[in-house]
C-alpha positions as CSV (number, residue, x, y, z in Angstrom):
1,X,193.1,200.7,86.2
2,X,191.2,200.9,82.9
3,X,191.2,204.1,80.9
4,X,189.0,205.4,78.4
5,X,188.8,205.0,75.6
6,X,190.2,201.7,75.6
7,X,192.3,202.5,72.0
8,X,192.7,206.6,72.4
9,X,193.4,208.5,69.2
10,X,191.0,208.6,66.1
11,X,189.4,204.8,66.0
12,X,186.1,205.0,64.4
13,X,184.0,202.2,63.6
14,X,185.8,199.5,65.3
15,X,185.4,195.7,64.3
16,X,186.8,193.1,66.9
17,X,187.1,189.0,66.7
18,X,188.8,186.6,68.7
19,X,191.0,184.1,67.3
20,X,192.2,182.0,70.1
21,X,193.6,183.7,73.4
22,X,194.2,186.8,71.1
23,X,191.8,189.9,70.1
24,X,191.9,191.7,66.7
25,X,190.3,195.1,66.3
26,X,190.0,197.1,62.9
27,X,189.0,200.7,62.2
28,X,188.0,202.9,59.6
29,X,190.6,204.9,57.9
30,X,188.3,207.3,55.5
31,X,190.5,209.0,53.2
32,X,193.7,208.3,55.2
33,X,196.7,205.5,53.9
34,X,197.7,203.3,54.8
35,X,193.9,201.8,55.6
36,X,192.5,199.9,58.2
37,X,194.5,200.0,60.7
38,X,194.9,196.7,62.9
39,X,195.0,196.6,66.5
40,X,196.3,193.2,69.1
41,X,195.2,192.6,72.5
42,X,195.4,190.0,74.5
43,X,193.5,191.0,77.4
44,X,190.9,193.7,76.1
45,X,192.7,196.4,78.2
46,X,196.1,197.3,76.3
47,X,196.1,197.3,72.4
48,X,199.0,197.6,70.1
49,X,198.5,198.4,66.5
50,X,200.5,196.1,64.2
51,X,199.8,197.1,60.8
52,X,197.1,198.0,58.3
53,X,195.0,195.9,56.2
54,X,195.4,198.0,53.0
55,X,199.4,199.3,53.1
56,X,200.2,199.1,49.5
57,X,198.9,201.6,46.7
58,X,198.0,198.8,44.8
59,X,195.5,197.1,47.0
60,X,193.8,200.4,47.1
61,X,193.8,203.9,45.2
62,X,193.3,207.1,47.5
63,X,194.5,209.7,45.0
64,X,190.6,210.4,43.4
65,X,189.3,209.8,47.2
66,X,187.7,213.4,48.3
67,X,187.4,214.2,52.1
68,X,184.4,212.5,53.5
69,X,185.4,209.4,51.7
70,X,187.0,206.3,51.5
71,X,187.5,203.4,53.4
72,X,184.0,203.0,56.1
73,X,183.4,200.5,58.4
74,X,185.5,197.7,58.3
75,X,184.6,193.9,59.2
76,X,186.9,190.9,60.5
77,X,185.7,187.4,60.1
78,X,188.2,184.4,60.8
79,X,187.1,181.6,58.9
80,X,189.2,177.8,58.4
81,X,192.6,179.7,59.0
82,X,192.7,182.6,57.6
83,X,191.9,186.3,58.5
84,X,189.4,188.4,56.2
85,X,189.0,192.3,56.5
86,X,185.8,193.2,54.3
87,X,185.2,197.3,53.9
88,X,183.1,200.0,52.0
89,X,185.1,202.5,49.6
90,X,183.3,205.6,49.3
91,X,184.5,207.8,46.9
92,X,182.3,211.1,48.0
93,X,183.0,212.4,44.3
94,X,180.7,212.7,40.8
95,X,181.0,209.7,39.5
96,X,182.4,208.0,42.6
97,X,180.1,205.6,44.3
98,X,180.4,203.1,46.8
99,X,182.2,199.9,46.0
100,X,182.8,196.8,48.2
101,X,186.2,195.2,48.9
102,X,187.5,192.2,50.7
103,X,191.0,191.6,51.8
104,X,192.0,188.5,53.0
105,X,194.9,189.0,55.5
């Protein structure tokens, strides 16, 4: 039996690509960290989040981030071997904005 949703919880925006026999999904994270989480399947039916694209405070600074913004729709692309996770940062603040990021995994 299938439930649904397929990934319960808070999964917005959800990105998927298939490398192989396996299945990738990412979501949005807004003004949560660590960002994007990353989600395996094998089947389509039972997911299991193994990590996020953004876990260090390095790769990405939430401290300025107001709520309503940050990290927005991400993208997956598999391309000659390697995994790519491209997002929007929105800020939400005065002088903020909306920058793009890209992420290779």
């Amino acid at each position: 039996m299938v439930s649904n949703p397929i990934v319960p919880g808070f999964n917005p925006d959800p990105s998927l690509i298939r490398v192989g026999s396996d299945y990738f999904l990412a979501t949005s994270t807004f003004e949560y960290f660590p960002g994007v989480a990353i989600h395996h399947s094998k089947d389509l039916v039972n997911w299991q989040i193994i990590g996020h694209a953004l876990n260090r405070p390095s790769q990405l600074n939430m401290r300025n981030v107001c709520p309503g913004g940050g990290i927005y729709a991400p993208t997956l692309r598999y391309w000659k071997g390697k995994s790519y996770v491209a997002t929007s940062v929105v800020y939400d603040r005065p002088g903020g904005g909306v920058s793009p990021t890209s992420t290779p995994s």
